[in-house]
N, CA, C and O atoms as a Tinker XYZ file with bonds, in Angstrom:
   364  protein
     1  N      0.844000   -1.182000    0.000000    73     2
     2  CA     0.000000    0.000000    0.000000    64     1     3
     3  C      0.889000    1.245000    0.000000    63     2     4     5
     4  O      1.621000    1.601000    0.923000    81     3
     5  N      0.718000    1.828000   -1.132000    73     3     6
     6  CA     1.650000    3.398000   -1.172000    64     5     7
     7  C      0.699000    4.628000   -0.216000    63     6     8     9
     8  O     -0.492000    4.800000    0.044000    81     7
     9  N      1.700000    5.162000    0.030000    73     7    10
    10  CA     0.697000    6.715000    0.899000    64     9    11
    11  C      1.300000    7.604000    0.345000    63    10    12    13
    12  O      2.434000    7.432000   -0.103000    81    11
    13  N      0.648000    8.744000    0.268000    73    11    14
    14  CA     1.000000   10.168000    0.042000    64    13    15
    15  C      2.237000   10.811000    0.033000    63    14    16    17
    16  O      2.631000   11.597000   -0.827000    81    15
    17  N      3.109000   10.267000    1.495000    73    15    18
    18  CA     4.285000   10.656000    1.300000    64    17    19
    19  C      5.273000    9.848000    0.398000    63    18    20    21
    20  O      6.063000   10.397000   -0.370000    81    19
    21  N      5.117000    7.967000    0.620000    73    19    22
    22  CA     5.873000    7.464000   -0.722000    64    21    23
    23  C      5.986000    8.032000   -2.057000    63    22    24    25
    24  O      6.993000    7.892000   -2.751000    81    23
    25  N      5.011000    8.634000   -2.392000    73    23    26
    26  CA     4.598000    9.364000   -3.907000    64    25    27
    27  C      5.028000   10.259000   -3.793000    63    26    28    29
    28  O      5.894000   10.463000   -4.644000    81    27
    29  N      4.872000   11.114000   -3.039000    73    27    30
    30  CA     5.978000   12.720000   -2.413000    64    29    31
    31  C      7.271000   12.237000   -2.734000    63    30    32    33
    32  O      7.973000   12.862000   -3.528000    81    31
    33  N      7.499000   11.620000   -2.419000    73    31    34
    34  CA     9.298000   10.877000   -2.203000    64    33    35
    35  C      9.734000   10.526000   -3.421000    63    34    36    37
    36  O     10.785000   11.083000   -3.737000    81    35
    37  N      9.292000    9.810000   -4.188000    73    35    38
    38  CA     9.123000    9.496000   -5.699000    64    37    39
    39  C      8.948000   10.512000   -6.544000    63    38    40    41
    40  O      9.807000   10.598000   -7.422000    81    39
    41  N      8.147000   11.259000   -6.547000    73    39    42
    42  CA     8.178000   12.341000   -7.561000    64    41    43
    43  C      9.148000   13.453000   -7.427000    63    42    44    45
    44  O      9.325000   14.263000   -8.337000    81    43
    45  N      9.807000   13.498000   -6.238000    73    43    46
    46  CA    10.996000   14.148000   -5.842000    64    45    47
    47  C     12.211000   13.265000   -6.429000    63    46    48    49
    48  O     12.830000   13.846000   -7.321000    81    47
    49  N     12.577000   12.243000   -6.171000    73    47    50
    50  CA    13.376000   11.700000   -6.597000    64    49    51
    51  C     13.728000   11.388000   -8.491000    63    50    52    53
    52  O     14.840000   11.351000   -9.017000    81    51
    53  N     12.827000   11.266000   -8.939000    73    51    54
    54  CA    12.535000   11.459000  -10.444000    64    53    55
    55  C     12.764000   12.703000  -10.724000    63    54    56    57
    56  O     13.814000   12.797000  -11.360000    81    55
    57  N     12.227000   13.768000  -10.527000    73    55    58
    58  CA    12.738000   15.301000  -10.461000    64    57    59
    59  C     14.090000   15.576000  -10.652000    63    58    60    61
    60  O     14.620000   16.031000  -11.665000    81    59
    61  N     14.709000   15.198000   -9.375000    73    59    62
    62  CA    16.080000   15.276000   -9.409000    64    61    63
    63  C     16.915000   14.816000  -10.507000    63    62    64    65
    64  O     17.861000   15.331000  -11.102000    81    63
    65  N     16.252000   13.606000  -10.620000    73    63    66
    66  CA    17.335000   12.460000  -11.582000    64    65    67
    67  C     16.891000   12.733000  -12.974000    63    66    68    69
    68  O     17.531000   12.207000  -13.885000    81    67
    69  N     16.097000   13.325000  -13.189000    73    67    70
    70  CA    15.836000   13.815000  -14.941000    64    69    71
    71  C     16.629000   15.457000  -15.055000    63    70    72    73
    72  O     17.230000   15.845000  -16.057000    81    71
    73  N     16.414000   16.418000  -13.514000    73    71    74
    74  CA    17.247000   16.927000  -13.649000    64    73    75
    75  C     18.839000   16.895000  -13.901000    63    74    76    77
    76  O     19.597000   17.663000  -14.492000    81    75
    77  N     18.982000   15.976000  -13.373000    73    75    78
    78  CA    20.823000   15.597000  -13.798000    64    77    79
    79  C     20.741000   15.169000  -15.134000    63    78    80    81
    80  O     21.590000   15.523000  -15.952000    81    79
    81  N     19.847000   14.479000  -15.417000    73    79    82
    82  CA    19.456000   14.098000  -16.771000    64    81    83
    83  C     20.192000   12.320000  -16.943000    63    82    84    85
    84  O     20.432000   11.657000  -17.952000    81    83
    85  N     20.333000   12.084000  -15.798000    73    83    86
    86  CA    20.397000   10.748000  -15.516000    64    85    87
    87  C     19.374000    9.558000  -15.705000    63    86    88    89
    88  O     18.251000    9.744000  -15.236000    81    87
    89  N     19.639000    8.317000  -16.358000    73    87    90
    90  CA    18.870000    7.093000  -15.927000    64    89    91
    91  C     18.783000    6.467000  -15.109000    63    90    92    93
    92  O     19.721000    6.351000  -14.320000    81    91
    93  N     17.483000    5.722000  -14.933000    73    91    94
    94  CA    16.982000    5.282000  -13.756000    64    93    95
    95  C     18.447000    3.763000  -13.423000    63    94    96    97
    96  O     18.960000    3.417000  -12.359000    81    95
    97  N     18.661000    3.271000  -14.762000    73    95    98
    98  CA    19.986000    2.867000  -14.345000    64    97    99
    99  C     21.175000    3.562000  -14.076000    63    98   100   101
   100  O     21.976000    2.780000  -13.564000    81    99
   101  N     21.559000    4.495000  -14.176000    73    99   102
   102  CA    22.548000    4.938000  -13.584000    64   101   103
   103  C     22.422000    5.168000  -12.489000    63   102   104   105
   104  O     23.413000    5.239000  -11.761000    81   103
   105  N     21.428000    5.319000  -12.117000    73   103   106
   106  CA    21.062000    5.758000  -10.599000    64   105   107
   107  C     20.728000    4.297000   -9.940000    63   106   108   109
   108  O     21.082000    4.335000   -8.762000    81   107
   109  N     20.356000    3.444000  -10.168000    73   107   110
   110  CA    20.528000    2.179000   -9.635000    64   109   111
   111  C     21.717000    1.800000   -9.357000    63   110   112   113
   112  O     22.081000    1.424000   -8.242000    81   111
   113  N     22.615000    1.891000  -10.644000    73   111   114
   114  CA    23.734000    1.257000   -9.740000    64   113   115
   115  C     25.375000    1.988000   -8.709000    63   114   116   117
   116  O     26.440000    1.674000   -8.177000    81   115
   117  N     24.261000    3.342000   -9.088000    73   115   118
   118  CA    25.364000    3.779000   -8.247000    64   117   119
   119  C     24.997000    3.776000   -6.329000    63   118   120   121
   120  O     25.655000    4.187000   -5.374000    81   119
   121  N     23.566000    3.062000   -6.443000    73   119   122
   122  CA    23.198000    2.636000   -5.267000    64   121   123
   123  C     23.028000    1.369000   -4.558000    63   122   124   125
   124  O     22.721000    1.141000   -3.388000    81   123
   125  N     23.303000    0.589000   -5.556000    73   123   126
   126  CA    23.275000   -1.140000   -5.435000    64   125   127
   127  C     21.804000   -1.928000   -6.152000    63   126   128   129
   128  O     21.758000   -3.141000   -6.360000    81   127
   129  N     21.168000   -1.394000   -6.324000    73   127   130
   130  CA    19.536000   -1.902000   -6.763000    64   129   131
   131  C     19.224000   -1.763000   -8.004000    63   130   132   133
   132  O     19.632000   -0.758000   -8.587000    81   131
   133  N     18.557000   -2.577000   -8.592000    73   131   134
   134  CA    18.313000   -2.441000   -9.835000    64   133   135
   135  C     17.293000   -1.392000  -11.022000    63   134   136   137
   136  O     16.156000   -0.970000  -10.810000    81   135
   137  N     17.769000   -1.274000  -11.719000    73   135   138
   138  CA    16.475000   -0.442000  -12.074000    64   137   139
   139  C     14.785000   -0.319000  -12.023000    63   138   140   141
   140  O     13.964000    0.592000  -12.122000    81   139
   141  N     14.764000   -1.585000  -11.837000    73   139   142
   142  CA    13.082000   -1.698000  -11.629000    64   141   143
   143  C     12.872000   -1.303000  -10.303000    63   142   144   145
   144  O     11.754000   -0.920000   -9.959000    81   143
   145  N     13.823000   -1.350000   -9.501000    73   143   146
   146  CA    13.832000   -1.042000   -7.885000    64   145   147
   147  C     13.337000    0.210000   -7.732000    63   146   148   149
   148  O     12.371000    0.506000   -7.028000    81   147
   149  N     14.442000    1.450000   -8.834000    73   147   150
   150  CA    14.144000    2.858000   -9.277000    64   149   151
   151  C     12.773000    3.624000   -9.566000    63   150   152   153
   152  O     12.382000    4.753000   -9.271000    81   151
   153  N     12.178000    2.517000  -10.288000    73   151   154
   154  CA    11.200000    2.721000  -11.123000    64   153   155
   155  C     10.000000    2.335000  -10.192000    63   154   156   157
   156  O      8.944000    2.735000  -10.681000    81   155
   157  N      9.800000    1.527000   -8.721000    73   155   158
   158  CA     9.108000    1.028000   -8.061000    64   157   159
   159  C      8.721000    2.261000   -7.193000    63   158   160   161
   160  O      7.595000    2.669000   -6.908000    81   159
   161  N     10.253000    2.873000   -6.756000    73   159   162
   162  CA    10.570000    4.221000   -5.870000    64   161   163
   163  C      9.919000    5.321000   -6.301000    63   162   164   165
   164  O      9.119000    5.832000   -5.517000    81   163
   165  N     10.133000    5.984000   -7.762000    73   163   166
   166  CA     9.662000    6.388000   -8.573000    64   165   167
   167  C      8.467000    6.947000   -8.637000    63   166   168   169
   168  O      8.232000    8.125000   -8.910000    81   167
   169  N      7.429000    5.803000   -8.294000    73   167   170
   170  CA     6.025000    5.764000   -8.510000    64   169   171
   171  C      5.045000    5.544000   -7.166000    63   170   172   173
   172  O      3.828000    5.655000   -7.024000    81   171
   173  N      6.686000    4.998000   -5.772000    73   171   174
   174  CA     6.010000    5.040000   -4.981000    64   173   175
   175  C      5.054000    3.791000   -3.955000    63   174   176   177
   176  O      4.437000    3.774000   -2.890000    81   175
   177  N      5.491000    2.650000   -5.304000    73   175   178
   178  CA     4.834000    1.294000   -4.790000    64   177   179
   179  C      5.443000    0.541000   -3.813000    63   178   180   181
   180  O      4.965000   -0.330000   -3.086000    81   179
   181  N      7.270000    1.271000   -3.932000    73   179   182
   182  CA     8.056000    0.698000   -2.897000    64   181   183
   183  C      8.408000    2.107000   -2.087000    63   182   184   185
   184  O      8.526000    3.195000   -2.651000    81   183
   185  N      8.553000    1.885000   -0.662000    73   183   186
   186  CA     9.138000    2.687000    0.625000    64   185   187
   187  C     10.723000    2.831000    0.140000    63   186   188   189
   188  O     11.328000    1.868000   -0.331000    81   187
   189  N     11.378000    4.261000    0.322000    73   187   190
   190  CA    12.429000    4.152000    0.716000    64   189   191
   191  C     12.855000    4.423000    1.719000    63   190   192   193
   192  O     12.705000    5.456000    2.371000    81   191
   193  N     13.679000    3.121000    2.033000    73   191   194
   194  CA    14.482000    3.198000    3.753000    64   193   195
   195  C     15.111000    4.402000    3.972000    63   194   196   197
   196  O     15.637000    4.930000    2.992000    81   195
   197  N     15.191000    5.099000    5.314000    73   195   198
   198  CA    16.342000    5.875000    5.148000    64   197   199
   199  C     17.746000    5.580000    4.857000    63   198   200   201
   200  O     18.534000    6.519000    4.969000    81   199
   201  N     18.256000    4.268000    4.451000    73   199   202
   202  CA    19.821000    4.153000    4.419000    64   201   203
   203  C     19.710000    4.140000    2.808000    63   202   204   205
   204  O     20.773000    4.364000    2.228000    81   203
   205  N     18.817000    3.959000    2.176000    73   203   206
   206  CA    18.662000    3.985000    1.012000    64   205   207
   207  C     18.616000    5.606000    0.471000    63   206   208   209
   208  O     19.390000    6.206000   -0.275000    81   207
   209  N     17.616000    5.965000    1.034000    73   207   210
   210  CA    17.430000    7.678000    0.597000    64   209   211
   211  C     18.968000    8.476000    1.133000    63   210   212   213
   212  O     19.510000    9.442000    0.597000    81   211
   213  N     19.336000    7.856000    2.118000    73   211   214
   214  CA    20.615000    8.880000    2.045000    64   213   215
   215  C     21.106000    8.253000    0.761000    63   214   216   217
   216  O     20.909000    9.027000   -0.174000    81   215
   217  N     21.612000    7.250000    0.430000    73   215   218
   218  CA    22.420000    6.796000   -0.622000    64   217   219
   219  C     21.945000    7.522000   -2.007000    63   218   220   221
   220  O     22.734000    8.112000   -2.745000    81   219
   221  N     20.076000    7.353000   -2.339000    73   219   222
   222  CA    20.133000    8.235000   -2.744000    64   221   223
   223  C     20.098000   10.018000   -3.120000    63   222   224   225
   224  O     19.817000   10.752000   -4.068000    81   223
   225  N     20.488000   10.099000   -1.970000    73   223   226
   226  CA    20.684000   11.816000   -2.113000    64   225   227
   227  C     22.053000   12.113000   -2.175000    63   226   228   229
   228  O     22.452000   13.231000   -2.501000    81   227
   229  N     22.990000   10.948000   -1.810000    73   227   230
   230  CA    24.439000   11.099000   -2.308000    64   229   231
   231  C     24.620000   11.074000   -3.758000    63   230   232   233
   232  O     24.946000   12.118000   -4.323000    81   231
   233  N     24.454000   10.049000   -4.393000    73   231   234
   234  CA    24.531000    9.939000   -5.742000    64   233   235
   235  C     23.494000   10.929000   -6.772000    63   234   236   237
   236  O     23.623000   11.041000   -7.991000    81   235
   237  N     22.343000   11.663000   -5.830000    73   235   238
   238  CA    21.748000   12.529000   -6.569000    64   237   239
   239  C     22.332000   14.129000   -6.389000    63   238   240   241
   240  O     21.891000   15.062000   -7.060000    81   239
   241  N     23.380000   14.266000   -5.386000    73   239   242
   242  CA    23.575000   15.101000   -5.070000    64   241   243
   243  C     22.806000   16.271000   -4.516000    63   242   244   245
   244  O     22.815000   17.437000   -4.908000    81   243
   245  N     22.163000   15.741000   -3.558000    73   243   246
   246  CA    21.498000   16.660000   -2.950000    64   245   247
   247  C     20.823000   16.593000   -1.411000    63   246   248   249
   248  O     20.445000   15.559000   -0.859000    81   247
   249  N     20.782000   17.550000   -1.021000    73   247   250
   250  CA    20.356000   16.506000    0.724000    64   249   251
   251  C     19.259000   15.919000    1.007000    63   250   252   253
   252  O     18.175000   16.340000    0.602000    81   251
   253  N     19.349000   15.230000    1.489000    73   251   254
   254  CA    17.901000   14.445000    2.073000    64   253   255
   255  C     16.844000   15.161000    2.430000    63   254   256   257
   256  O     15.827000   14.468000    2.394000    81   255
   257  N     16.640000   16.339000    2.786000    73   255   258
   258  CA    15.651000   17.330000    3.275000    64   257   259
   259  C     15.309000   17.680000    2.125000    63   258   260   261
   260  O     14.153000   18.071000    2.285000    81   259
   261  N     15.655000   17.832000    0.695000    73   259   262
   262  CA    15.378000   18.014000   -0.460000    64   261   263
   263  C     14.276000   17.122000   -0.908000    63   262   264   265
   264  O     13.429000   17.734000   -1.557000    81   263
   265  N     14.070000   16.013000   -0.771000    73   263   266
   266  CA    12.870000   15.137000   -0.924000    64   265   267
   267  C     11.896000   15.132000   -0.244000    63   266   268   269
   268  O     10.988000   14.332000   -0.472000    81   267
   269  N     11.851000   15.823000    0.537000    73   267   270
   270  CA    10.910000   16.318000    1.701000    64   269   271
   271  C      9.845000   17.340000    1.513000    63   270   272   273
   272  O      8.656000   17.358000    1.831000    81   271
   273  N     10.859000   18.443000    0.713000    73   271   274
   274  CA    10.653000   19.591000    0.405000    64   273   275
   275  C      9.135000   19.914000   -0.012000    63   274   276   277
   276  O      9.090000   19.517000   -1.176000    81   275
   277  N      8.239000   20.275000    0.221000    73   275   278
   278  CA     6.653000   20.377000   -0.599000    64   277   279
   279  C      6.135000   19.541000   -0.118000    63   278   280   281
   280  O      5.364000   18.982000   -0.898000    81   279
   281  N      6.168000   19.027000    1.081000    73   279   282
   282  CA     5.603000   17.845000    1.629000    64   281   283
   283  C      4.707000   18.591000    2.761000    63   282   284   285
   284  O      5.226000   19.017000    3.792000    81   283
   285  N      3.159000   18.727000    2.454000    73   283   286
   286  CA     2.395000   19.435000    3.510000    64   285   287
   287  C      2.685000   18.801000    4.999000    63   286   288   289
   288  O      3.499000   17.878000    4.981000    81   287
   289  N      2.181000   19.128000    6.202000    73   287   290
   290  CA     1.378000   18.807000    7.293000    64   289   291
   291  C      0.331000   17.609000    6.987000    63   290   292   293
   292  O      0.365000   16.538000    7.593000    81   291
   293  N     -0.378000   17.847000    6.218000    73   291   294
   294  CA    -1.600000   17.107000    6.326000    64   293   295
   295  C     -1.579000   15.914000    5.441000    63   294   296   297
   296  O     -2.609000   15.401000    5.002000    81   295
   297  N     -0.480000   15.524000    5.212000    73   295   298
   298  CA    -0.273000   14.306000    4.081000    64   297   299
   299  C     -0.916000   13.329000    4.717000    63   298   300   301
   300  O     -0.924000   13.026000    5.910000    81   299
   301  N     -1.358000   12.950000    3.955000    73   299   302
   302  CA    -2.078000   11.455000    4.347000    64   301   303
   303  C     -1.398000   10.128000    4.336000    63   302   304   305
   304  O     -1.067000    9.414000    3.391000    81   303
   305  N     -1.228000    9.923000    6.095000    73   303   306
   306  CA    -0.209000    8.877000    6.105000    64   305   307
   307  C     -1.074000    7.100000    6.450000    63   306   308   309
   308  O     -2.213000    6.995000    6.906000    81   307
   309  N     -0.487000    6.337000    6.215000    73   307   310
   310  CA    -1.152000    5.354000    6.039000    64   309   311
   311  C     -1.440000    5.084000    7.996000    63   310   312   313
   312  O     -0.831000    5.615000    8.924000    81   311
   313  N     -2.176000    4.433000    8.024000    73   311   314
   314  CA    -3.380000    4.018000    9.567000    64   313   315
   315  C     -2.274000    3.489000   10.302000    63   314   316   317
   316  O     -2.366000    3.841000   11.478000    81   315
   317  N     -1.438000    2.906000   10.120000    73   315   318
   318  CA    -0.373000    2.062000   10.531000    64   317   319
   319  C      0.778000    3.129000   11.424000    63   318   320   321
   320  O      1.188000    3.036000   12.581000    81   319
   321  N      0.998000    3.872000   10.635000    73   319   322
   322  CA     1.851000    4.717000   11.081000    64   321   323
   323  C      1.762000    5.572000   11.998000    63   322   324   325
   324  O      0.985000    6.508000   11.806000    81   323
   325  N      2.495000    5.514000   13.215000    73   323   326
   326  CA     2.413000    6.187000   14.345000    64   325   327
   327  C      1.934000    7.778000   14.656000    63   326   328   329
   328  O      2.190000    8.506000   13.696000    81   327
   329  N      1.473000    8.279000   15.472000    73   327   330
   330  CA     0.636000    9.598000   15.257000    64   329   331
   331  C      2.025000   10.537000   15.037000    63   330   332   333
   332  O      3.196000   10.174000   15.151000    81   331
   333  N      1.460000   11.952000   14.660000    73   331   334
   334  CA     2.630000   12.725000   14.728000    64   333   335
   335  C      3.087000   13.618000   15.850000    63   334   336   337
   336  O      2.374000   14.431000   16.439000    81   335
   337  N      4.372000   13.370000   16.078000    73   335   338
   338  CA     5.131000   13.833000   17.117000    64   337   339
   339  C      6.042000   15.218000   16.987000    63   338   340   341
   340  O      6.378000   15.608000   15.869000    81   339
   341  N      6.381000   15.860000   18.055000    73   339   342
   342  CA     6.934000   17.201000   17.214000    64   341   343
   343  C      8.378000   16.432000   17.750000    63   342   344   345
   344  O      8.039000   15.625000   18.615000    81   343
   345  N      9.508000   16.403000   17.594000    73   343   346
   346  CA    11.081000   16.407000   17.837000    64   345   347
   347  C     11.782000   17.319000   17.708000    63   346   348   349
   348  O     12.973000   17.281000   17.399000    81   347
   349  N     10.820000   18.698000   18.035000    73   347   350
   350  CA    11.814000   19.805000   17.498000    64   349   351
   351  C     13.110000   20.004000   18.679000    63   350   352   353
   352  O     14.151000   20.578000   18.362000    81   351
   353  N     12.902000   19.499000   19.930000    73   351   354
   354  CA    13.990000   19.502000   21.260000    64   353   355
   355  C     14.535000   18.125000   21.122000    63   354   356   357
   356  O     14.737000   17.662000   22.244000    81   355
   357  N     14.799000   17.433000   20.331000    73   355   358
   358  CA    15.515000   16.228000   20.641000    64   357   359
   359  C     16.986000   16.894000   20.794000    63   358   360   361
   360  O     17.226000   17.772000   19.966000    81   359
   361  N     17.931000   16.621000   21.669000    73   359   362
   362  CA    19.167000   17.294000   21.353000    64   361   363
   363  C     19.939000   16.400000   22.590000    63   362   364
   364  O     21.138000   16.566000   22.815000    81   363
């Protein structure tokens, strides 16, 4: 089941990588996964881990808060997922 933010995450990530003007294979393997993996991310049908999204924001060159970016408050997160918490004092 994809949610709102997987698709957020995906359409950010495609963004980027057409901006470099890169393929979804090049960008696979400069992360270990295959292109259909890309193309899953992409669209959102697959989660990316955070050890993955850093990897790809290394090879996309850009920071991780960049995929984030345009991502309301009110996204609709799937039932499963824990309520929202503020962490703005974690330190």
């Amino acid at each position: 089941m994809t949610n709102d933010i997987d698709r957020h995450l995906g359409k950010r990530l495609r963004q980027r990588r057409r901006t470099l003007g890169l393929t979804q294979q090049q960008i696979a393997e400069a992360v270990g996964v295959r292109f259909q993996q890309i193309q899953k991310y992409e669209c959102g049908a697959n989660r990316i881990s955070a050890a993955r999204l850093w990897l790809l924001a290394k090879a996309l060159e850009a920071p991780v808060g960049a995929f984030f970016e345009g991502l309301g408050d009110d996204a609709d997160a799937s039932e499963d997922d824990e309520p929202k918490r503020s962490y703005a004092k974690l330190a």
